[in-house]
N, C-alpha and C positions, 0 to 999 in steps of 0.2 A: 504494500500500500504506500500510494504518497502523500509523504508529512504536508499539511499545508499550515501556513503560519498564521498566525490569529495578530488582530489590532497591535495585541498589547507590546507584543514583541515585534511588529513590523517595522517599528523607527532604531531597535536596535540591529538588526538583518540588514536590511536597505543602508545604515549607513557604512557597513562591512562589504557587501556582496559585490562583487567584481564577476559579473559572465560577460556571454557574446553579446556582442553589441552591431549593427550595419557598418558606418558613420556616419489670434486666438480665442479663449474661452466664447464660445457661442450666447449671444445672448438670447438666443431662442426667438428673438426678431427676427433673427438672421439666419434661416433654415438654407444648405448648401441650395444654391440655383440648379448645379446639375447633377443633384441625388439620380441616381438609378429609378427607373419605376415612376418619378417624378416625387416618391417621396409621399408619403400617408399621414394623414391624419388621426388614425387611430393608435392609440397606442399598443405595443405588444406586450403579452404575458410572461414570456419564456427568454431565459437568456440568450443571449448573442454571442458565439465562439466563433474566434477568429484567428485563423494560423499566420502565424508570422518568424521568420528567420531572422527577425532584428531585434533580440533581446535586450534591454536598457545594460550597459556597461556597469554603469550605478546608479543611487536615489539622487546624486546629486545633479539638482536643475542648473541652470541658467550657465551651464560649462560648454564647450566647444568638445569635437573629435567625437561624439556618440550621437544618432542619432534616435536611436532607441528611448531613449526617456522621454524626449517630448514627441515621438511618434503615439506614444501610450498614453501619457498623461495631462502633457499640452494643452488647453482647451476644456479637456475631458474632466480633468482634476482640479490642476493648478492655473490660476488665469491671470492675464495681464492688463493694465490699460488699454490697451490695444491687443486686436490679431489679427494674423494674416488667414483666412478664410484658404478653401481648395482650390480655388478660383486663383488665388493667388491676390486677389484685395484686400487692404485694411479695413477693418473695421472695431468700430468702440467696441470696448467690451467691459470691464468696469471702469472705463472712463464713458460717464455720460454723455456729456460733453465736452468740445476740446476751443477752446479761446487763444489764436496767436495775434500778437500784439503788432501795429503797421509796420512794425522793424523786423520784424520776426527772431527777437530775440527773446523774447518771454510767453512760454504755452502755460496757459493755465486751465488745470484738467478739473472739470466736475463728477464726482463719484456717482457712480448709480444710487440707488435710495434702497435700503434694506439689505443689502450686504451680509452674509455672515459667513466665517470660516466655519469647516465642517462641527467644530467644537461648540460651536454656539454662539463667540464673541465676535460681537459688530469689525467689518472692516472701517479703520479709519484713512487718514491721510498719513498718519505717523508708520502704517503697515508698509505704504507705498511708497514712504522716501526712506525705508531703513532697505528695502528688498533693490530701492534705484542705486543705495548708495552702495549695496556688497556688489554689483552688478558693475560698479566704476570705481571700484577697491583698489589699490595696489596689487594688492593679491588675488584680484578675480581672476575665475578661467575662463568668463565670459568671451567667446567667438568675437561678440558684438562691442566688446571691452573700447577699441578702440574709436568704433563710428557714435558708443554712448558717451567719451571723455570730452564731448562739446559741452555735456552740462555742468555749467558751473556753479550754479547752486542751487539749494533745493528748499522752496521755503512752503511750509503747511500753516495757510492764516487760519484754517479752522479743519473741522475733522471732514468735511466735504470737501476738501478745496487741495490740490498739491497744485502749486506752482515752479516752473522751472526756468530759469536763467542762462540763458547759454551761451559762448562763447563767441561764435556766429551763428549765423542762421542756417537753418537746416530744412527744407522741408521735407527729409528721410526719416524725421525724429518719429512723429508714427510707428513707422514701418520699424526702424531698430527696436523703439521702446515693444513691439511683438514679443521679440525674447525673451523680456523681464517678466516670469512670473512672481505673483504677489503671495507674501506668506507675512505670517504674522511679525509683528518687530521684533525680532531677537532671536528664532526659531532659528536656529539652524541644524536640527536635529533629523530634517525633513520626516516628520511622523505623518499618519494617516490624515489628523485632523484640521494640517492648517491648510489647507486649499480650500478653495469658494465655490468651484465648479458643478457641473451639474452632477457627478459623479465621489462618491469616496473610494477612495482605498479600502480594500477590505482584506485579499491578502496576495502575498508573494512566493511562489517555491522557484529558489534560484534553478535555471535548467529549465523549467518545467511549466509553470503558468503565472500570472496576474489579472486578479480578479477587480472590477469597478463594480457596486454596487451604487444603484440610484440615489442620490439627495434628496429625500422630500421633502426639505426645507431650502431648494434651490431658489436664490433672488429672483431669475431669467423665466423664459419657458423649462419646463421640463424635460427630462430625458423623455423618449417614446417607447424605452423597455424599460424591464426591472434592473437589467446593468447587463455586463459584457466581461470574457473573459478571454484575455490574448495567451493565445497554447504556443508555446514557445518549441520549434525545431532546429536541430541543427544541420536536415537534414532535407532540400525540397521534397524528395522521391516517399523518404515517411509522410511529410505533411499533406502530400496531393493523396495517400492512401488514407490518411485519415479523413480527408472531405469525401473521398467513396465511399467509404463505410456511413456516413453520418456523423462521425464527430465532432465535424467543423460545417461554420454555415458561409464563410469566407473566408478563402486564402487572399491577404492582404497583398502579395505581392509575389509574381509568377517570373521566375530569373530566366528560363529559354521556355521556346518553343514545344522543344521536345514533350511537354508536361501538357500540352495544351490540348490537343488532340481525343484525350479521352473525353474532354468535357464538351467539344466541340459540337457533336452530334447528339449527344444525350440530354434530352427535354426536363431533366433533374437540374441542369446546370444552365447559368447565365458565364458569358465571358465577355469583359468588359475589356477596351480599351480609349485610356483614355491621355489626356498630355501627363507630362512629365517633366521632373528638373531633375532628373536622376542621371549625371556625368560622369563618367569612368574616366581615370586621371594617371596617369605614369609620372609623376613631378620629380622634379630636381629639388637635391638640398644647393640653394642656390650661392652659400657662403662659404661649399667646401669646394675646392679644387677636382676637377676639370671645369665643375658646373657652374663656378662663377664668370667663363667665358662664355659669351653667348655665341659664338661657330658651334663653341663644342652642342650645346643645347640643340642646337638649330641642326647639325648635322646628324645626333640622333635621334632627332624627331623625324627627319627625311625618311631618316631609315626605316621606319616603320612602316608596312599597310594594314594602315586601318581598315581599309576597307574586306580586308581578308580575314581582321578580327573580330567584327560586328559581324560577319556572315557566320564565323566558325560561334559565335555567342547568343546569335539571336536571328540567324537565316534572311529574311527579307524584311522582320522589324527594324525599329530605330535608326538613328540617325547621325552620321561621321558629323564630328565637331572639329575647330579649329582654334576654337578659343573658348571660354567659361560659360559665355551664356546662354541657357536654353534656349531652344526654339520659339518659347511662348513668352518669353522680354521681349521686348520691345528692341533691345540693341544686340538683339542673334543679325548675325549677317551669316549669307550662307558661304559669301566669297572667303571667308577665313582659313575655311578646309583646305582652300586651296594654296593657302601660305608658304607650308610645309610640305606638299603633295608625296606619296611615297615617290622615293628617287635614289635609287640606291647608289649611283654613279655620283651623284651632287653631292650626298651623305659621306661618302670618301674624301670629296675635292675638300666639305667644310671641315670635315677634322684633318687634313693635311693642312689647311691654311692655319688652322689653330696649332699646330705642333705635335698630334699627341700620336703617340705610336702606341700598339699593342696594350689599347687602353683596357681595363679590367675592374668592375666595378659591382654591390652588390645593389641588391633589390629587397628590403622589407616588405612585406605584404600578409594580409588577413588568410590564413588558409580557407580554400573554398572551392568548390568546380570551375564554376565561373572565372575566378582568381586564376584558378590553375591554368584554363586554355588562352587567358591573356598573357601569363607571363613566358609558357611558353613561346606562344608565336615573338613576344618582345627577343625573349634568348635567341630566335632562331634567325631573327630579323638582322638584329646586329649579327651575329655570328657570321653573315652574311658581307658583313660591311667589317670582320676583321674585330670587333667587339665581343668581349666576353664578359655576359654578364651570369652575378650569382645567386643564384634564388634561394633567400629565408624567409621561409615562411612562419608566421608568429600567428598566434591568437588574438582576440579584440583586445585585452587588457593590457597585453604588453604592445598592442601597438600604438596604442592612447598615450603610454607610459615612454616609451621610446622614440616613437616619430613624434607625436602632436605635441609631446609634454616639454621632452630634453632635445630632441630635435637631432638623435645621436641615429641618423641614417644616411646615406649618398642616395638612394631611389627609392620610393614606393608608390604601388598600385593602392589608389581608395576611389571609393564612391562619393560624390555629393551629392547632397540631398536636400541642398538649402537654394532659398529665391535670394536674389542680389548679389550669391556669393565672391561675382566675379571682382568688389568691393574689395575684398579680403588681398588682392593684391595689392592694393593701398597701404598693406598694413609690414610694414618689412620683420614686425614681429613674429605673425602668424610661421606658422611651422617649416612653409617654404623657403621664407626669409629672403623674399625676392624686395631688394630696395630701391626701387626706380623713383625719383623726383618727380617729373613730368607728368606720372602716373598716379602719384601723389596730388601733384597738386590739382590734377581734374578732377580726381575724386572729393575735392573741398570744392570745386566749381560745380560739379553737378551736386554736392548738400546746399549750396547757394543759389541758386537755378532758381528762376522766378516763372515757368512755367515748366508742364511735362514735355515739351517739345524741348527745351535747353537742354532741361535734366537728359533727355534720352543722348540726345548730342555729346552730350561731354561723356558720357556712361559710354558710346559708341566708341569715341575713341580713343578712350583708354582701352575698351577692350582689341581695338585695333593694334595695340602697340603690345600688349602681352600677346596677343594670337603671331607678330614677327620674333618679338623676344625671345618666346617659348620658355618661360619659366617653368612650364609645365607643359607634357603632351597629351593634351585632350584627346579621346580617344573616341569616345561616341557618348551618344546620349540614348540610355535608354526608354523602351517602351511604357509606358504605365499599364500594364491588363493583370486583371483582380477576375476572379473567380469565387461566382457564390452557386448558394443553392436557389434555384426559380423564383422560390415563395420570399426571398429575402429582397429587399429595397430599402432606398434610403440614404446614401452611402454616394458618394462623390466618385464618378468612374478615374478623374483629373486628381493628380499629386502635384500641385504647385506649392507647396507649404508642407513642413514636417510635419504637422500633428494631424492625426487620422480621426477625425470629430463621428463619434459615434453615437451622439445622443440623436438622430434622426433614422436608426437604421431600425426597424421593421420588418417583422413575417406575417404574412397574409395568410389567411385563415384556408 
């Protein structure tokens, strides 16, 4: 039998537990626009089980390198001033309302009206600028750390009211402050009861499941089941046999093809496809030697076809990228792809003009299928071009700990999973440690944009100038297709945002 853990001990578990990991809060105004089924009105009886291979790393929120915590709980659980919707839109979520001043240097956010953390105690303002100020800490591992250090101060004139001060002006501030979920002042223990959500924690078996029970003392609209529990595999081929049997009523996310097939034709099963921010990434540590020269980058990025690795990954789904931003920004250009084109003759000429002979170098990465047919074709690519590369393959934890944390690698394969990511090149801290000025400073031109036509401009080309650079070899972007059972709806077919908002999903009678 498996143990499952109760309340009491979940805030002591959760702040221990280290598993697999991948790499808001609905205000119940805001039901997803493109649920499945269009989305019911009726509530349903019976829980919602959902397989997923992206198990949260740890309970700790508002961190970078994992996406698994706020795929589960995001929204569901824990909620922010703001979220980013599936859709990939902002929207309030316990900011009522949001007041920016004609300089745009002061936002002054209004709280919803009746607020309570799962515990019982009112949210105030002093919630929301203790959760803003760990979130712009010295010591945070906020992802978002550097695009939220424009607020310079944080003042609560009353318990409705947080105001903030900023540096410059931003009109990103929204969209960043998504990240920051809200927990009580001082909590750092992350326990069941301090989220607002439509959802509590009820419980966790590391490996194995996480369970949401319903709030029926939600502020919002209410959830539309009794709660939802994420069945954790590490395995696609067990998870797709467990949705035949019946155990599951959605596989939240289908990695090839191969899996598809069975559900294709059978009247038991829906198979959704729908967009995606999900980029497969080969990066450079950009401060260690060879890979601080940009031939060398440029010349093993030539070397690659991509195109022969999205076939051998995903057949005639998805889509070759050339640079960070998905397909569904606004500042995807398709000409990017072709920056770097496979060219294996060119790939020679650039690491001769760089100097480097008989280069040989390793690769970190997540063990996984998927993982696996990418880094071979990478070894075979170069090998090709006179490159030897070495493949260690590590588990989620040590590669949070080693790539994202200490940044102690030369190459690794991840996925992302985030809207704006392409931002994070801005940041010469983040893990890559790519420090471009120019790229820098668009990135402060497009948070100062005074319409979305600027913002998209300045956001374009920077990402024009990383897609020549190559701090990173984008590899493709893949598909979004989710597989449920018939009778289920509700449920967004589109991943433009991490968090999987499950309080609209539904089974029909």
């Amino acid at each position: 039998m498996k143990t499952r853990l109760s309340l009491a001990t979940l805030a002591l578990v959760s702040s221990l537990v280290l598993a697999a990991c991948g790499t808001g809060g609905g205000t119940g105004a805001n039901p997803e626009a493109t649920s499945t089924g269009g989305g019911s009105n009726a509530a349903t009886t019976e829980e919602i089980v959902i397989g997923s291979t992206n198990e949260p790393t740890s309970f700790e929120r508002n961190i970078g390198g994992s996406s698994g915590i706020s795929e589960t709980t995001t929204r569901n659980v824990y909620e922010g001033l703001t979220s980013i919707d599936e859709s990939g839109q902002v929207i309030n979520t316990l900011a009522k309302d949001i007041a920016i001043s004609d300089d745009g240097l002061t936002y002054t956010f209004t709280l919803q009206d009746g607020v309570k953390f799962h515990d019982g105690t009112a949210l105030t303002s002093k919630d929301v600028k203790w959760a803003i100020s760990q979130a712009i800490a010295p010591e945070s591992k906020s992802a978002r750390k550097s695009d939220l250090a424009v607020i310079q101060k944080i003042d609560t004139p009353d318990d409705a009211t947080v105001v903030l001060t900023l540096g410059h002006k931003t009109a990103s501030l929204p969209f960043f402050l998504a990240s920051v979920t809200v927990v009580k002042d001082g909590d750092k223990t992350n326990t069941a009861e301090n989220g607002t959500g439509p959802y509590k924690l009820a419980e966790y078996k590391q490996g194995d499941h996480l369970t949401l029970v319903k709030n029926d003392d939600y502020w919002g609209e209410p959830a539309k089941n009794p709660g939802v529990t994420f069945q954790f595999y590490n395995d696609e081929t067990a998870m797709n046999n467990a949705m035949r049997t019946g155990a599951l009523d959605i596989v939240l996310q289908e990695e090839t093809p191969d899996q598809l097939t069975q559900f294709q034709d059978d009247p038991q099963f829906k198979v959704t496809e729908g967009n995606s921010i999900k980029k497969w990434l080969w990066t450079f540590n950009n401060k260690v030697a060879p890979f601080d020269d940009v031939k060398v980058r440029q010349g093993l990025y030539t070397a690659i076809n991509r195109d022969a690795i999205l076939k051998a990954v995903w057949g005639d789904y998805g889509t070759v990228i050339g640079s960070m931003p998905p397909v569904s920004e606004p500042w995807y250009d398709a000409s990017y792809a072709e920056i770097h084109a496979y060219n294996p003759t060119k790939a020679k000429e650039l690491l001769d003009e760089a100097g480097v002979k008989d280069l040989s170098f390793g690769i970190k990465y997540v063990a996984g299928s998927t993982q696996e047919i990418i880094v071979q074709q990478l070894k075979s690519d170069l090998a090709a071009v006179g490159v030897t590369l070495n493949l260690t393959p590590i588990d989620d934890s040590a590669w949070y700990e080693d790539v994202y944390t200490n940044k102690d690698y030369e190459t690794t394969l991840m996925d992302h999973n985030n809207p704006r990511d392409v931002l994070w090149y801005a940041n010469p801290d983040f893990y890559w440690q790519y420090d471009n000025k120019k790229v820098q400073e668009l990135k402060v031109k497009s948070d100062e944009a005074n319409s979305t036509e600027e913002q998209t401009k300045y956001i374009h080309e920077l990402s024009g100038i990383i897609a020549e650079e190559a701090p990173s070899a984008w590899l493709f972007q893949a598909p979004q297709i989710r597989v449920s059972r018939a009778e289920i709806s509700g449920f967004s077919a589109d991943k433009n945002a991490e968090p999987f908002y499950v309080a609209n999903i539904v089974r029909s009678n």
